[in-house]
C-alpha atoms as an extended CHARMM CRD file, in Angstrom:
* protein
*
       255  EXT
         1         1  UNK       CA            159.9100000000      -24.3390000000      189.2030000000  PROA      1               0.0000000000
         2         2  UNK       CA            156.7960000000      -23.5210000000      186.8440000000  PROA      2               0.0000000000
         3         3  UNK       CA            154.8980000000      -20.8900000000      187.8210000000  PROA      3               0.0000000000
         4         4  UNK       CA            157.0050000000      -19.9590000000      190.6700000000  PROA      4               0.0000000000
         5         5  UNK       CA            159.6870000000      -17.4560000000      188.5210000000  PROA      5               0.0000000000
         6         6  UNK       CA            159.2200000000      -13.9880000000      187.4660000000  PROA      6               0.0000000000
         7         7  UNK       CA            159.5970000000      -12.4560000000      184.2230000000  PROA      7               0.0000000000
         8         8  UNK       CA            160.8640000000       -9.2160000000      185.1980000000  PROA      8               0.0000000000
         9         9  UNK       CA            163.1600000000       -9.0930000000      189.0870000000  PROA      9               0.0000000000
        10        10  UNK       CA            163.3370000000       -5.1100000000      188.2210000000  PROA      10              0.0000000000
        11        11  UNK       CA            160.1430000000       -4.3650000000      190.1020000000  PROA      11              0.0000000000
        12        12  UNK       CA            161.9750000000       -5.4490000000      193.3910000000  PROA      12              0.0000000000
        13        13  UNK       CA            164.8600000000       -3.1530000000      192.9780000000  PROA      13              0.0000000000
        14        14  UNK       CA            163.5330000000       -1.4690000000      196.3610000000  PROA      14              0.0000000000
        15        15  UNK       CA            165.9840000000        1.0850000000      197.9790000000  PROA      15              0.0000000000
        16        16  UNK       CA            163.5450000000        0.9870000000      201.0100000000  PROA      16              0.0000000000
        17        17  UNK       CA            163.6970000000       -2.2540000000      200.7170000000  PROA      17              0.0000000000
        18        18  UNK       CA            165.4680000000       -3.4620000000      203.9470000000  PROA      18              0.0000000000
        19        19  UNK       CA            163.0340000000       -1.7770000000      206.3770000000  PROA      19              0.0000000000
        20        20  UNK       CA            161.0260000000       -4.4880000000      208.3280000000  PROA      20              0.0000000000
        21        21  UNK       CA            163.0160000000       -7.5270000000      207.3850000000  PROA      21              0.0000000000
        22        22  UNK       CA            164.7370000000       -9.8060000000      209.6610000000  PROA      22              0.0000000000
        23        23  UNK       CA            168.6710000000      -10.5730000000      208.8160000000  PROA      23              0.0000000000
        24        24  UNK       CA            170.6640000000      -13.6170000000      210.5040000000  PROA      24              0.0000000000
        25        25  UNK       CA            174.4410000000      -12.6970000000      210.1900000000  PROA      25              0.0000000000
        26        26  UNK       CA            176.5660000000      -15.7590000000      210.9980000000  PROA      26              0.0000000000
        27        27  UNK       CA            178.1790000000      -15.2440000000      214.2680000000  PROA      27              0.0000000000
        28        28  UNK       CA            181.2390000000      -17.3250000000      213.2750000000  PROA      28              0.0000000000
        29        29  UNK       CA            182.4810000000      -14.9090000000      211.0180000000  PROA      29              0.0000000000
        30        30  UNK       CA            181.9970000000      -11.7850000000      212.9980000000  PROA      30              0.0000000000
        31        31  UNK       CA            185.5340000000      -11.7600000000      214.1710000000  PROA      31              0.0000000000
        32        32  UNK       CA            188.6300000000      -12.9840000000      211.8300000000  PROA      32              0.0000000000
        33        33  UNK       CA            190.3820000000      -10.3800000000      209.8070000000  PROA      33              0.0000000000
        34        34  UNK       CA            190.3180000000       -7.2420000000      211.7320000000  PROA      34              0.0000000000
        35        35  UNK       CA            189.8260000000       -4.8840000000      208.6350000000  PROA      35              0.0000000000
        36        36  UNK       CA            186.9200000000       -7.5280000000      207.5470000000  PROA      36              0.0000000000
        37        37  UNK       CA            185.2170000000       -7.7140000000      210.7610000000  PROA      37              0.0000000000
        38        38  UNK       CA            185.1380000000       -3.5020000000      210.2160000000  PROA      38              0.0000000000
        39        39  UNK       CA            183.6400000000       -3.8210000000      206.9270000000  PROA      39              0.0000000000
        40        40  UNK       CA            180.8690000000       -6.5460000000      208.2420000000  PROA      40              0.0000000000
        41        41  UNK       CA            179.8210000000       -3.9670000000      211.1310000000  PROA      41              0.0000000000
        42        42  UNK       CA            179.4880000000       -1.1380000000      208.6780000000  PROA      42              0.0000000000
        43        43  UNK       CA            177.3930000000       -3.2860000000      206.2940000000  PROA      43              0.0000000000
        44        44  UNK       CA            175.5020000000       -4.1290000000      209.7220000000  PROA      44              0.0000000000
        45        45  UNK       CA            174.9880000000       -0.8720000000      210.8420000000  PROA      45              0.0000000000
        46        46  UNK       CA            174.1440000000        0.2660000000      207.3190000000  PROA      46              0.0000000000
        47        47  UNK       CA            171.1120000000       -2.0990000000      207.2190000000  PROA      47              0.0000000000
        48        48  UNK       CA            170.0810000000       -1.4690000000      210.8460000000  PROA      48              0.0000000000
        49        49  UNK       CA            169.8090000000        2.4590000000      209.9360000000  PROA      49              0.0000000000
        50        50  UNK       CA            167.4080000000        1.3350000000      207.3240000000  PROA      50              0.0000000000
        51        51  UNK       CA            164.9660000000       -0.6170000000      209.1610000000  PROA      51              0.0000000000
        52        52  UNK       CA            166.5040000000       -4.0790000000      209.2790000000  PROA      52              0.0000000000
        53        53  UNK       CA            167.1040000000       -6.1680000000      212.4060000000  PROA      53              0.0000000000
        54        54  UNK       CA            170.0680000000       -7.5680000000      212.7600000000  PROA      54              0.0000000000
        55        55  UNK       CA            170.1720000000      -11.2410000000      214.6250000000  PROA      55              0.0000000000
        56        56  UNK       CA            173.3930000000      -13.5640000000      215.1170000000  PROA      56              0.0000000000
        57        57  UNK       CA            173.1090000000      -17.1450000000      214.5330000000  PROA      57              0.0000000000
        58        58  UNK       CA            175.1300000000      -20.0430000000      214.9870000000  PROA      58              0.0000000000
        59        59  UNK       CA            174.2010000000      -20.9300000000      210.9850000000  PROA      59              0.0000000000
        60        60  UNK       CA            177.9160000000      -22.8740000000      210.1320000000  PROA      60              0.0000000000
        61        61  UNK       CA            177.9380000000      -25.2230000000      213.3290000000  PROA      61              0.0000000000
        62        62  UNK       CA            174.5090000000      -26.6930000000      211.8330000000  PROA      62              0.0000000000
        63        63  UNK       CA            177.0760000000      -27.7370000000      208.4210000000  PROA      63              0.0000000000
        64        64  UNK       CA            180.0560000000      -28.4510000000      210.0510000000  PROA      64              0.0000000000
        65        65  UNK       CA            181.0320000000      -32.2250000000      209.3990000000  PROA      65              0.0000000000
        66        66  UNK       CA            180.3600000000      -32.1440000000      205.9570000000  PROA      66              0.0000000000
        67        67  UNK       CA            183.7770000000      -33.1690000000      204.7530000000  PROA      67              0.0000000000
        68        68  UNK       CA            185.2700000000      -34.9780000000      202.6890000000  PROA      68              0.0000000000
        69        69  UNK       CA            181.9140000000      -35.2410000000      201.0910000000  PROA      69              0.0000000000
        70        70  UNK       CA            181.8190000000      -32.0330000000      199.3110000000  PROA      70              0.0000000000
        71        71  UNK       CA            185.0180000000      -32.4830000000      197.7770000000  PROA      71              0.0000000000
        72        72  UNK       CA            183.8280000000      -36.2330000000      196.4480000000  PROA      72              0.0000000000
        73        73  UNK       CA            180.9170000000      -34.6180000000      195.0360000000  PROA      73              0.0000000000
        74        74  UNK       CA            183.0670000000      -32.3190000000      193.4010000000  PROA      74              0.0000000000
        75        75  UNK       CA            185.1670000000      -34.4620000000      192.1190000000  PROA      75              0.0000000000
        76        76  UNK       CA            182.6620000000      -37.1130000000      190.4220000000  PROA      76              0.0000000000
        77        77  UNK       CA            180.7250000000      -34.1770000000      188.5090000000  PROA      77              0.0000000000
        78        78  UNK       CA            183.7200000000      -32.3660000000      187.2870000000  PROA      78              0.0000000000
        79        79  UNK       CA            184.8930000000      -35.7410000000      185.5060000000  PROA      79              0.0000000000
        80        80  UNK       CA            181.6030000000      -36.5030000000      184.0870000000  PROA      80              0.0000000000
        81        81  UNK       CA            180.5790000000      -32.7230000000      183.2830000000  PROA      81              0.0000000000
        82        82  UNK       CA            183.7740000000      -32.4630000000      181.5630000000  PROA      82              0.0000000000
        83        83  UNK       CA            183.7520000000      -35.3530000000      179.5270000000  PROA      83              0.0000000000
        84        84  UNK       CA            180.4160000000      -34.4710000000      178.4910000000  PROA      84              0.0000000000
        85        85  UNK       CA            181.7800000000      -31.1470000000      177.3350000000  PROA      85              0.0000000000
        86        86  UNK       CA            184.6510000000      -32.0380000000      175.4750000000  PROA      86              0.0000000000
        87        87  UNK       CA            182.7450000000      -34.8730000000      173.6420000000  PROA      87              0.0000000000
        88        88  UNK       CA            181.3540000000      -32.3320000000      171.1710000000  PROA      88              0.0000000000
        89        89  UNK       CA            183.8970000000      -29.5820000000      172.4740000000  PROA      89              0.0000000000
        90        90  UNK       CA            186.2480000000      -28.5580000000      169.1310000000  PROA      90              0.0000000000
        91        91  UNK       CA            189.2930000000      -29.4700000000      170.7160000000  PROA      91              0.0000000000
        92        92  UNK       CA            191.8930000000      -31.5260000000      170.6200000000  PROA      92              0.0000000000
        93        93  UNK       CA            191.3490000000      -33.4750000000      173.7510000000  PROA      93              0.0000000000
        94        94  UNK       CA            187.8020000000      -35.4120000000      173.8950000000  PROA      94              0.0000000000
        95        95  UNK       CA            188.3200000000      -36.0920000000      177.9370000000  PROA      95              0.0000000000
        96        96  UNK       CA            189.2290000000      -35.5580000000      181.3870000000  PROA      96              0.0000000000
        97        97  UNK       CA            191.9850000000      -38.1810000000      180.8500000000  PROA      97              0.0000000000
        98        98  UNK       CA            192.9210000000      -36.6310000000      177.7070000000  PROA      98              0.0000000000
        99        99  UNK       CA            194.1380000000      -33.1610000000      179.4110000000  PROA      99              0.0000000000
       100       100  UNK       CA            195.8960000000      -35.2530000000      181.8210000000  PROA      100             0.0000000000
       101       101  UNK       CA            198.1960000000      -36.9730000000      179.5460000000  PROA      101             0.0000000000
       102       102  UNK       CA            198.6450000000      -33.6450000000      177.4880000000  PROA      102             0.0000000000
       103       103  UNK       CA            199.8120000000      -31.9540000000      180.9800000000  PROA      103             0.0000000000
       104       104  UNK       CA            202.3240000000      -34.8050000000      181.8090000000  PROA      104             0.0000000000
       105       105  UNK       CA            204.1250000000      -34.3140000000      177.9440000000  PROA      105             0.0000000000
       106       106  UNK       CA            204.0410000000      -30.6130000000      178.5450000000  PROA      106             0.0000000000
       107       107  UNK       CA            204.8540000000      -31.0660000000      182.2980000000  PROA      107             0.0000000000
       108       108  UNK       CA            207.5510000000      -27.9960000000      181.7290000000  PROA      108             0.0000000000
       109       109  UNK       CA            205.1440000000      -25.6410000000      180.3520000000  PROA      109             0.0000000000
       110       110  UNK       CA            202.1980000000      -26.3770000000      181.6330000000  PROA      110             0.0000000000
       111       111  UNK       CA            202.8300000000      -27.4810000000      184.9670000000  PROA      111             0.0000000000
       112       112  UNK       CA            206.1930000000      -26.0760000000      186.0840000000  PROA      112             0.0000000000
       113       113  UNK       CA            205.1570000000      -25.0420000000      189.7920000000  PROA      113             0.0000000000
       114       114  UNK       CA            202.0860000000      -27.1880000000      190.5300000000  PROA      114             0.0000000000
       115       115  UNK       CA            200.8940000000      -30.7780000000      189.6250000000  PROA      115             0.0000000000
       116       116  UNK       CA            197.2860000000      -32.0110000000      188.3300000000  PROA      116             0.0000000000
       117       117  UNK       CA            196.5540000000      -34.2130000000      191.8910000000  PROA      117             0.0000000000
       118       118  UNK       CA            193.2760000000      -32.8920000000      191.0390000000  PROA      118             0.0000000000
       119       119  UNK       CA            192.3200000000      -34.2070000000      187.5920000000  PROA      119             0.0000000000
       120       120  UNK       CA            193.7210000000      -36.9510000000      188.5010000000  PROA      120             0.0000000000
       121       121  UNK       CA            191.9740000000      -38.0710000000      191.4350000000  PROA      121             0.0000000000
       122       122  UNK       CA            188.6590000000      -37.3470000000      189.2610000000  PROA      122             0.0000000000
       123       123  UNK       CA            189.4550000000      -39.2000000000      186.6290000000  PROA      123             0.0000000000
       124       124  UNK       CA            190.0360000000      -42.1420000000      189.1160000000  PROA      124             0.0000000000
       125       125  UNK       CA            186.1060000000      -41.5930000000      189.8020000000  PROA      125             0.0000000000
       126       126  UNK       CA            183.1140000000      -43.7530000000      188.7160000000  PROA      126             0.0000000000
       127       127  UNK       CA            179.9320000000      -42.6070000000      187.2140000000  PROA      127             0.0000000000
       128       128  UNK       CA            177.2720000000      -40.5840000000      188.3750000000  PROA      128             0.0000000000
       129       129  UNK       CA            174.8770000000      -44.1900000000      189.6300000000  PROA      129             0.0000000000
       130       130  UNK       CA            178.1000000000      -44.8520000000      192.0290000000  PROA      130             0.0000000000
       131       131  UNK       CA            176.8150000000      -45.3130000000      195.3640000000  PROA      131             0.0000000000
       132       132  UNK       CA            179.4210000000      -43.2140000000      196.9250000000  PROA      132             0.0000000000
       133       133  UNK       CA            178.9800000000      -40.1790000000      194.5490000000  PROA      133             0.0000000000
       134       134  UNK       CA            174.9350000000      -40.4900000000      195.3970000000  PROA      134             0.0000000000
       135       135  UNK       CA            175.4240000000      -40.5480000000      199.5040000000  PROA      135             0.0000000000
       136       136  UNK       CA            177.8020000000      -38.0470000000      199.5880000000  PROA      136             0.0000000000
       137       137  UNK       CA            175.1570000000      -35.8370000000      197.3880000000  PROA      137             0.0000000000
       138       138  UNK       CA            172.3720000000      -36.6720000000      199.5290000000  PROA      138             0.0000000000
       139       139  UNK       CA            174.0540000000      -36.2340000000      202.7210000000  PROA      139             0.0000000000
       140       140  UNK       CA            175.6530000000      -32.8220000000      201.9320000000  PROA      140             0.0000000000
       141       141  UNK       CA            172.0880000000      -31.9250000000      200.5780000000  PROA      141             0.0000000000
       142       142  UNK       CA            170.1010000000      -32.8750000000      203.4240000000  PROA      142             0.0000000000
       143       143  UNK       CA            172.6010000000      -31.0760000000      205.7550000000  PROA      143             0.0000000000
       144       144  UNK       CA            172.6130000000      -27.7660000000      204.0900000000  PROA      144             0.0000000000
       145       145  UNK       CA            169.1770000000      -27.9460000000      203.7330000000  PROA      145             0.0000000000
       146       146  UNK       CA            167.3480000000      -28.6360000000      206.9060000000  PROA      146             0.0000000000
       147       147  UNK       CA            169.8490000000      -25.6160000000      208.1070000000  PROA      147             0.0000000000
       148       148  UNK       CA            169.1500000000      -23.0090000000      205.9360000000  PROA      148             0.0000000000
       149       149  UNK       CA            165.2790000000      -24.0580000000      206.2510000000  PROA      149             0.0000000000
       150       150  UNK       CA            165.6720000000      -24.1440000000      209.8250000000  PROA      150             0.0000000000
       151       151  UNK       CA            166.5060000000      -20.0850000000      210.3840000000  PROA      151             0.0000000000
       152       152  UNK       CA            164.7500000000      -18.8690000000      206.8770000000  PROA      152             0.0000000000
       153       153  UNK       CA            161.6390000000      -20.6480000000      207.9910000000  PROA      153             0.0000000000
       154       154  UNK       CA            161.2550000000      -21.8360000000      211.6690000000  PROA      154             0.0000000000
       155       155  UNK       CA            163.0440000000      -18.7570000000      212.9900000000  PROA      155             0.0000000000
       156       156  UNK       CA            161.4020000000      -16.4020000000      209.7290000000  PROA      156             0.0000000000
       157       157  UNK       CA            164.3940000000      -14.8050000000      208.5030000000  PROA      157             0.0000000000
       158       158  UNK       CA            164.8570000000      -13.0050000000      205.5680000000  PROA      158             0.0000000000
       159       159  UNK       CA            168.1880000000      -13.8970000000      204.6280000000  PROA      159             0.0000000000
       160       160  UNK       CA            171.3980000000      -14.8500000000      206.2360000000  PROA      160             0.0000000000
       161       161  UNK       CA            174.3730000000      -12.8830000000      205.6340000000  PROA      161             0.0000000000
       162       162  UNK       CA            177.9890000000      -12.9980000000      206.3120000000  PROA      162             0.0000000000
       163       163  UNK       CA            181.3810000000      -11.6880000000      204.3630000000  PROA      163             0.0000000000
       164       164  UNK       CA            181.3730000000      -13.3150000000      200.8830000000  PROA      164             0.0000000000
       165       165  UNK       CA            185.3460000000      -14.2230000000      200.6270000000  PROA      165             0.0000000000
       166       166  UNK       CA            188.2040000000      -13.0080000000      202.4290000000  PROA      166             0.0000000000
       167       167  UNK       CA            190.4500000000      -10.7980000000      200.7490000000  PROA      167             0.0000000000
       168       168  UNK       CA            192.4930000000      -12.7020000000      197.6970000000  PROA      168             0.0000000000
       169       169  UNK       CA            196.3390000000      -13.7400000000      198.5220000000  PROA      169             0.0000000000
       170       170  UNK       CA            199.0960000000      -14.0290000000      196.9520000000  PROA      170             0.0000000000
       171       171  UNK       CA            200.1500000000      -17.2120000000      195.1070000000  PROA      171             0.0000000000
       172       172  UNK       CA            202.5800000000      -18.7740000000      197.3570000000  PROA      172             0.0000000000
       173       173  UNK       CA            204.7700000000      -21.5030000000      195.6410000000  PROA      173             0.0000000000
       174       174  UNK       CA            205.8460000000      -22.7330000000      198.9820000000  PROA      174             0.0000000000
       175       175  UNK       CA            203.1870000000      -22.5150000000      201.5450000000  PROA      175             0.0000000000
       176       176  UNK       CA            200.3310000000      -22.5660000000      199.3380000000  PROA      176             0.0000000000
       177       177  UNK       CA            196.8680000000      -21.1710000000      199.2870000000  PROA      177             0.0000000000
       178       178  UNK       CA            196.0210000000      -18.9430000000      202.4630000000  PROA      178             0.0000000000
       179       179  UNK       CA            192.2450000000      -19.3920000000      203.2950000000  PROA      179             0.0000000000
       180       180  UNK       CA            191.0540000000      -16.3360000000      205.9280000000  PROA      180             0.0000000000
       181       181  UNK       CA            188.4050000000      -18.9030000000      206.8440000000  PROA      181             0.0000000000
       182       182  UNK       CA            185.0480000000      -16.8900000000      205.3220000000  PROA      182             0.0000000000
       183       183  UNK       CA            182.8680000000      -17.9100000000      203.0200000000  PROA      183             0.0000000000
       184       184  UNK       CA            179.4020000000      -17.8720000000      203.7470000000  PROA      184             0.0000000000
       185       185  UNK       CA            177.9290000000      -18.5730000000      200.7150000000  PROA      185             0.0000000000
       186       186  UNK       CA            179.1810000000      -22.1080000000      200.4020000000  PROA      186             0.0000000000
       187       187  UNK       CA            176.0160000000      -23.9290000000      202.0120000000  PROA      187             0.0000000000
       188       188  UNK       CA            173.6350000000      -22.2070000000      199.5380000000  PROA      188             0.0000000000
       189       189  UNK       CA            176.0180000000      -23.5960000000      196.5460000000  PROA      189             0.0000000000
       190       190  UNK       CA            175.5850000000      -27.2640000000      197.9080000000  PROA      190             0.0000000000
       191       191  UNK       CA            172.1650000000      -27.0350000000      199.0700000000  PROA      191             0.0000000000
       192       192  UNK       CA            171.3020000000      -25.4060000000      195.6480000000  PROA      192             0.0000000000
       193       193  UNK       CA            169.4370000000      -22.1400000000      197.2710000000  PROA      193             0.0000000000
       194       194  UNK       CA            169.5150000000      -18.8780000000      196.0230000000  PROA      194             0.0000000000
       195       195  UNK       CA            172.7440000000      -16.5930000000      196.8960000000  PROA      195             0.0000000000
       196       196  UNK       CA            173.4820000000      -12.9640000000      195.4690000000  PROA      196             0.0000000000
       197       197  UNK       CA            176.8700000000      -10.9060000000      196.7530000000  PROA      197             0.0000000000
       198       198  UNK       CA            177.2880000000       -7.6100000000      196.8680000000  PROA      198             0.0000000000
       199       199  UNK       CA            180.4610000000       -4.8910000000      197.3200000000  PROA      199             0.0000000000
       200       200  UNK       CA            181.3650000000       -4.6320000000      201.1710000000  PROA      200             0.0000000000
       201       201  UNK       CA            184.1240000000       -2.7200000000      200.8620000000  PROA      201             0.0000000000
       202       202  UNK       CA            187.9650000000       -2.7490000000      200.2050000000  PROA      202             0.0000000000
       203       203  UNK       CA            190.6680000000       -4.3830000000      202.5950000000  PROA      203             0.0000000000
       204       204  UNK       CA            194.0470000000       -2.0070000000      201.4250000000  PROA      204             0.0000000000
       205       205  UNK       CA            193.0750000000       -1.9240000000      197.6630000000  PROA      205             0.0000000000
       206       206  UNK       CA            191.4490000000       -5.4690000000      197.4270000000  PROA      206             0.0000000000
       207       207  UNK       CA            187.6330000000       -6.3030000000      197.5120000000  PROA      207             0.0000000000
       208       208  UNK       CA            185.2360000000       -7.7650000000      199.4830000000  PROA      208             0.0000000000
       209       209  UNK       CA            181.7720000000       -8.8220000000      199.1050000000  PROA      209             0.0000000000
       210       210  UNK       CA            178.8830000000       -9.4950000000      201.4750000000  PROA      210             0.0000000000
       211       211  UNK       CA            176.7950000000      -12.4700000000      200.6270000000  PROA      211             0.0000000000
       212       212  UNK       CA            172.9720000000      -12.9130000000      201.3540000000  PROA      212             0.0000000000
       213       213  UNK       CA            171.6380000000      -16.0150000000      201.2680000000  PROA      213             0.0000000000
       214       214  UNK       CA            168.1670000000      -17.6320000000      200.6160000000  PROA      214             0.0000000000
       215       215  UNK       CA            165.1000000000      -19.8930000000      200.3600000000  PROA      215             0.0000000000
       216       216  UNK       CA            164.8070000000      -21.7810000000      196.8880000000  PROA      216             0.0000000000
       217       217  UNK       CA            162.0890000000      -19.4320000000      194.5030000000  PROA      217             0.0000000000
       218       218  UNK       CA            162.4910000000      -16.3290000000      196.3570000000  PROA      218             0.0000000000
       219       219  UNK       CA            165.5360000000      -14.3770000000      194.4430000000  PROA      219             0.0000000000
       220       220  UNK       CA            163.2230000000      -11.5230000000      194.3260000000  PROA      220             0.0000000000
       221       221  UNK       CA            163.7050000000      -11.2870000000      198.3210000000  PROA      221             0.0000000000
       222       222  UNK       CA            167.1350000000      -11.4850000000      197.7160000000  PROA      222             0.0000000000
       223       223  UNK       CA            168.1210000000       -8.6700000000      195.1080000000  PROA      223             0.0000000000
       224       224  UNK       CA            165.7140000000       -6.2650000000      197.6070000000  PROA      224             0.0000000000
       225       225  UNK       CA            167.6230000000       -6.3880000000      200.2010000000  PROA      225             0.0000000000
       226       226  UNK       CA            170.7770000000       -6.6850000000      198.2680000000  PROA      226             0.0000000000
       227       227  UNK       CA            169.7710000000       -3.5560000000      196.2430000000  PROA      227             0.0000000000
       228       228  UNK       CA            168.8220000000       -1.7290000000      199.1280000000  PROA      228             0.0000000000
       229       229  UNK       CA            172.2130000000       -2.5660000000      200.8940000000  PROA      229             0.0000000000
       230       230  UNK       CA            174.1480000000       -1.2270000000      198.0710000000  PROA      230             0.0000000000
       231       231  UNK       CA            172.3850000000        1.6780000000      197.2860000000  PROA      231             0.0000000000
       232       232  UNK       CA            173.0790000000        2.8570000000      201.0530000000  PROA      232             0.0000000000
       233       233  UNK       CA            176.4300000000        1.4730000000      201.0700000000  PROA      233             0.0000000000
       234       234  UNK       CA            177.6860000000        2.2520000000      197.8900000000  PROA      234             0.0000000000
       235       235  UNK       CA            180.5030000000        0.7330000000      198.3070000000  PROA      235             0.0000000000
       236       236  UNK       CA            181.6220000000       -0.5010000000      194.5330000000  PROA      236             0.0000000000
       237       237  UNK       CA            184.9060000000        0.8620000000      193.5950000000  PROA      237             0.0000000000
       238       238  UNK       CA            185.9780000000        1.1380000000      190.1840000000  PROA      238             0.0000000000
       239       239  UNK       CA            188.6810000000       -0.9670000000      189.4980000000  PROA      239             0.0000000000
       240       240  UNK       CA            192.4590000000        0.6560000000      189.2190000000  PROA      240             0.0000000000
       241       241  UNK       CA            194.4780000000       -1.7840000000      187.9010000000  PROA      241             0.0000000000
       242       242  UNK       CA            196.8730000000       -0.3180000000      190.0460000000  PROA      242             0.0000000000
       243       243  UNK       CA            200.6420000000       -1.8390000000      189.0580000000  PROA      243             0.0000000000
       244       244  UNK       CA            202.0080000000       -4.4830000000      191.6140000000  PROA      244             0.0000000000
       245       245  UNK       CA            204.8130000000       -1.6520000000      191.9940000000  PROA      245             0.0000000000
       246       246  UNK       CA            203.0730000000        1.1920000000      193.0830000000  PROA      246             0.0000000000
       247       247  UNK       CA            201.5460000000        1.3230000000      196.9110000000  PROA      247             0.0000000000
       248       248  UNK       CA            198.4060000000        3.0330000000      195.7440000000  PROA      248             0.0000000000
       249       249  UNK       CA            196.5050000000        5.4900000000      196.5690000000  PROA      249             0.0000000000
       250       250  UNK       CA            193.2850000000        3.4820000000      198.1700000000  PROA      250             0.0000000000
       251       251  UNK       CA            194.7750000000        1.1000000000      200.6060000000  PROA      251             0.0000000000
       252       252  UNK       CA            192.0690000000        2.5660000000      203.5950000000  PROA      252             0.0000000000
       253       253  UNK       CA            189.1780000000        3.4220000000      200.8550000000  PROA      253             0.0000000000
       254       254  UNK       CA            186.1170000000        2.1560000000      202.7220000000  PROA      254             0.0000000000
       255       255  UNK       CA            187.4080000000        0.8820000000      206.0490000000  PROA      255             0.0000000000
């Protein structure tokens, strides 16, 4: 990456900065969440009143089929990052397998609603030379890659955008998690490209970001047309801390 950084990204803050460029939006995520999809066509129109064109690509379907491969990936450099951590960490506990047996003789306080399946199915991991650790890494790289290469270069895009998250849930001890099903910036985390996010607005009280994605050495693309977004969006609210008691005063703020 020599030669190919800047010193100072401040000369790109640009608030005309979204005139002329060229903006994939994944069509996937265009219709979920009903207040979300709102948000994502304000943020759309918002960029389209300042010059930008607006195109809708099929970006996920390229990246579908990555699983479980991800996950694997995940799971072999949390163990070894951790380890490595800890080693000269001042803690009590020097490993991954460490925290694990301190959870299961503090199962009551640390662990009273759910278990470590987690840790535990990294610490059954090799190293980082296991063959399965290094194809799932290439194979999840190579994916992401040639797609996000594919529409920034062959079909000249400036970025591809799409909602960041959907909004945050409450912690359910019997169902579980509930996923809304965005996430666009999830390629550019595994293909290691450039990703900023940005306000997009509130869903009753609770934020939401929009994501732009892009090519590897080119942030300064990036936090233009981010900047320029926000500054004609302005969407950041200033957090509340509103009480889990009270209904609030914001629930529509943005929509």
């Amino acid at each position: 990456g020599e030669g190919k950084t800047q010193k100072d990204y401040t000369k790109f803050l640009d608030i005309n900065g979204l005139a002329g460029k060229r903006i994939g939006v994944e069509k996937s995520m265009l219709k979920g969440h009903e207040v979300v999809d709102r948000l994502l066509q304000n943020a759309l129109d918002a960029m389209r009143s300042k010059g930008a064109t607006i195109i809708e690509i099929d970006f996920m379907a390229m990246v579908n089929g990555l699983s479980p491969s991800p996950f694997l990936v995940l799971q072999y450099e949390f163990k070894d990052g951790l380890n490595r951590y800890l080693s000269s960490a001042n803690a009590k506990v020097k490993t991954l397998q460490d925290i694990i047996a301190f959870n299961a003789s503090h199962e009551a306080e640390a662990m009273p609603y759910f278990k470590q399946d987690i840790l535990e199915s990294s610490q059954e991991k090799a190293g980082l030379d296991s063959k399965e650790y290094r194809e799932a890494l290439a194979k999840i790289t190579s994916i992401t890659r040639k797609a996000l290469d594919h529409f920034l270069k062959e079909e000249k895009l400036n970025t591809i955008c799409g909602p960041t998250n959907g909004p945050s849930w409450c912690t359910d001890l019997v169902n579980g998690d509930f996923f809304t099903g965005y996430g666009v910036y999830s390629p550019a985390a595994i293909a290691g490209y450039p990703h900023i996010t940005v306000p997009m607005g509130l869903v009753f009280g609770l934020p939401v970001g929009i994501s732009f994605l892009g090519l590897p050495y080119a942030e300064q693309d990036l936090i233009t047309i981010a900047y320029a977004y926000e500054q004609v969006s302005k969407n950041r609210s200033t957090p509340k801390f509103i009480s889990s008691a009270d209904d609030g005063d914001q629930q529509h703020d943005n929509v």
